[in-house]
C-alpha positions as CSV (number, residue, x, y, z in Angstrom):
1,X,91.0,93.9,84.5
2,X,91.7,96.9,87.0
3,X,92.3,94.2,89.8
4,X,95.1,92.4,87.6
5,X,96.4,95.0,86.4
6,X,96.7,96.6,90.4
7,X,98.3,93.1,91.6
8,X,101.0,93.5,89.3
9,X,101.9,97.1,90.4
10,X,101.7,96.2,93.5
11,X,104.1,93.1,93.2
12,X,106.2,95.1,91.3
13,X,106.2,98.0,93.7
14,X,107.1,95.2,96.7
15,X,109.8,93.9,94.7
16,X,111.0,97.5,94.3
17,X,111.2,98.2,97.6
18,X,112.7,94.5,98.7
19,X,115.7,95.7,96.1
20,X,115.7,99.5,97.3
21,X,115.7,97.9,100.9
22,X,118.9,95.6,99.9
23,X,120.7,98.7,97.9
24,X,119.9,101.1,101.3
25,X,121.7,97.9,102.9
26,X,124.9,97.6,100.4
27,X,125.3,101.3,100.8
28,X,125.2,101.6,104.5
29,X,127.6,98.7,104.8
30,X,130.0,100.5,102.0
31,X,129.8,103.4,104.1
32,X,130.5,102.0,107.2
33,X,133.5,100.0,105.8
34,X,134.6,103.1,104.0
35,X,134.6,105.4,107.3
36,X,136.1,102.9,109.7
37,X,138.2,100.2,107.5
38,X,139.7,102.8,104.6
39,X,139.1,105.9,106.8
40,X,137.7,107.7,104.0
41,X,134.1,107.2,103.9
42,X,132.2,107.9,100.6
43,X,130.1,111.2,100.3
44,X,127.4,109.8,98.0
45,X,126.6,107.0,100.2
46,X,124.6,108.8,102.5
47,X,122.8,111.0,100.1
48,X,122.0,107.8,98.0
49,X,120.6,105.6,101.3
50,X,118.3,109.1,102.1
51,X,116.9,109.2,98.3
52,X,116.5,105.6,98.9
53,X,114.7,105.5,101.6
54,X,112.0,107.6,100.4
55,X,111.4,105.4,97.5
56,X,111.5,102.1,100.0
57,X,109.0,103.9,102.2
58,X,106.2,105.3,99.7
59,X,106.0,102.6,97.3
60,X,105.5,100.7,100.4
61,X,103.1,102.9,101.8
62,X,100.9,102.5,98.7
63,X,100.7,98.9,98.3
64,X,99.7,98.8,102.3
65,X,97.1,101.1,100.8
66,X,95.8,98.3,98.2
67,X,96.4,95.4,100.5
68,X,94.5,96.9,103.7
69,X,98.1,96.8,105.4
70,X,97.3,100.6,106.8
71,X,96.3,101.4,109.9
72,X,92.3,101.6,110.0
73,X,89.6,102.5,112.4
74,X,88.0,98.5,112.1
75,X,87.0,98.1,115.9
76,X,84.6,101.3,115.6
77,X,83.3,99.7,112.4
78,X,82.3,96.4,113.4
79,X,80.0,97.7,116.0
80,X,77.4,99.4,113.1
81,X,75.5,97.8,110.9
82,X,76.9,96.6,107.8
83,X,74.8,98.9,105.5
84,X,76.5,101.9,107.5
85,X,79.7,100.1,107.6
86,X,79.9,99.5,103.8
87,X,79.1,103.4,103.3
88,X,81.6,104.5,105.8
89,X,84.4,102.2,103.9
90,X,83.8,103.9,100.6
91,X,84.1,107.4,102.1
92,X,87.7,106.1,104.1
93,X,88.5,104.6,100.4
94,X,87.2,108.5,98.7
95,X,89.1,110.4,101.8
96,X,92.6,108.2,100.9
97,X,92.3,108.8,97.4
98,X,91.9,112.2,97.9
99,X,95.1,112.3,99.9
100,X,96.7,110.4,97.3
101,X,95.9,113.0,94.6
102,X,97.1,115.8,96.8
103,X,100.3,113.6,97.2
104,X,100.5,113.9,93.3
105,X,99.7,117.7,93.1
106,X,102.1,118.9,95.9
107,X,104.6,116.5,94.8
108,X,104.4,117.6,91.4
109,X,104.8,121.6,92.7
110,X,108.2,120.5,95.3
111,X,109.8,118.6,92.6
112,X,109.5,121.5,89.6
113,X,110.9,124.1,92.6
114,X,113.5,122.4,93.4
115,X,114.4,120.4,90.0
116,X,117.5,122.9,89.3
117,X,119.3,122.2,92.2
118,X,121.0,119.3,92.6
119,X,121.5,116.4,95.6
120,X,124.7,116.8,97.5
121,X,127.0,113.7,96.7
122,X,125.1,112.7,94.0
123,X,124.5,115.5,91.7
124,X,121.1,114.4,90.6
125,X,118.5,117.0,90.6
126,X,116.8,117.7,94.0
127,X,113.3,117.0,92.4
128,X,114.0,112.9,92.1
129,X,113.5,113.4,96.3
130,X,109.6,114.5,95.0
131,X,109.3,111.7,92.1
132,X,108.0,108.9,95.3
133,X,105.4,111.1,96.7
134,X,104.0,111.7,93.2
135,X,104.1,107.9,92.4
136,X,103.2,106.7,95.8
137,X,100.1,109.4,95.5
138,X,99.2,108.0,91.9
139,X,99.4,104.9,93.0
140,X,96.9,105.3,96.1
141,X,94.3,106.9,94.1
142,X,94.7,103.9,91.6
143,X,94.2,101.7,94.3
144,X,91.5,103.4,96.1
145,X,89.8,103.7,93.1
146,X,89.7,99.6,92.7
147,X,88.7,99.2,96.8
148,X,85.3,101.6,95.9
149,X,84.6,99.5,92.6
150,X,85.1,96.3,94.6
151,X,83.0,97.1,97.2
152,X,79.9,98.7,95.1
153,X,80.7,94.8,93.4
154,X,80.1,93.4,96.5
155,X,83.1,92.2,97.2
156,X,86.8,92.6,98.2
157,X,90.5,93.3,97.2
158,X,92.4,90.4,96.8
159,X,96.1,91.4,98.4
160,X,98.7,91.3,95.6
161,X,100.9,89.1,98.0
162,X,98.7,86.3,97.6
């Protein structure tokens, strides 16, 4: 049920960031257009590629977290025996989702700090820059989570691209 349930996040999350990628696209092009065609370039459209970006780039992040898309440490691993190798995966999968909740808790401590001021451009509190790294972070520990079950299972994360 957890493994469904993290396939469709995931998909959803890489639709996400197909759509953020295309918006970050429209806006840059409206910006461009704007500063050299109309000679009056937008002030929001900069702001609103930035904000984008960070939302392109963490939900990313953490669905290359469920589908092994991260960089990993695989060449030291296949020279132990699997026993050791299965143990050392678990504790990379415990380490990431560790990161992940610290992602959430320092995430969650930037965004309230900063959730009076606003973006410049936009005027939408400076704490949405903060909402990514707490979803992204949720999101890894969600997914780590499923790698450990899998593998005390015996057997392995089916990529949600599949």
């Amino acid at each position: 049920m957890l493994t469904r349930f993290n396939a469709r996040v995931a998909r959803a999350c890489m639709k996400l960031s197909v759509a953020g990628l295309l918006l970050i696209v429209l806006t840059v092009s409206w910006q461009v257009f704007g500063r050299y065609v109309l000679n009056q370039p937008p002030t929001w459209a900069e702001s609103l590629a930035l904000l984008m970006i960070l939302y392109v780039t963490l939900l990313a992040a953490a669905v290359g977290v469920r589908d092994a898309g991260h960089i990993g440490m695989e060449s030291l691993l296949v020279l132990v025996p699997d026993a050791v190798r299965i143990q050392v995966e678990r504790l990379i999968h415990a380490l990431v989702a560790l990161f992940g909740a610290a992602m959430v808790w320092n995430g969650t401590l930037l965004g309230r700090s900063v959730m009076d001021y606003r973006i410049s451009g936009l005027g939408l509190p400076e704490g949405l820059r903060y909402l990514p790294l707490v979803i992204s972070g949720a999101l890894i520990v969600l997914f780590s989570i499923e790698h450990i079950l899998a593998s005390l299972q015996g057997r392995d994360v089916e990529p949600a691209w599949h």
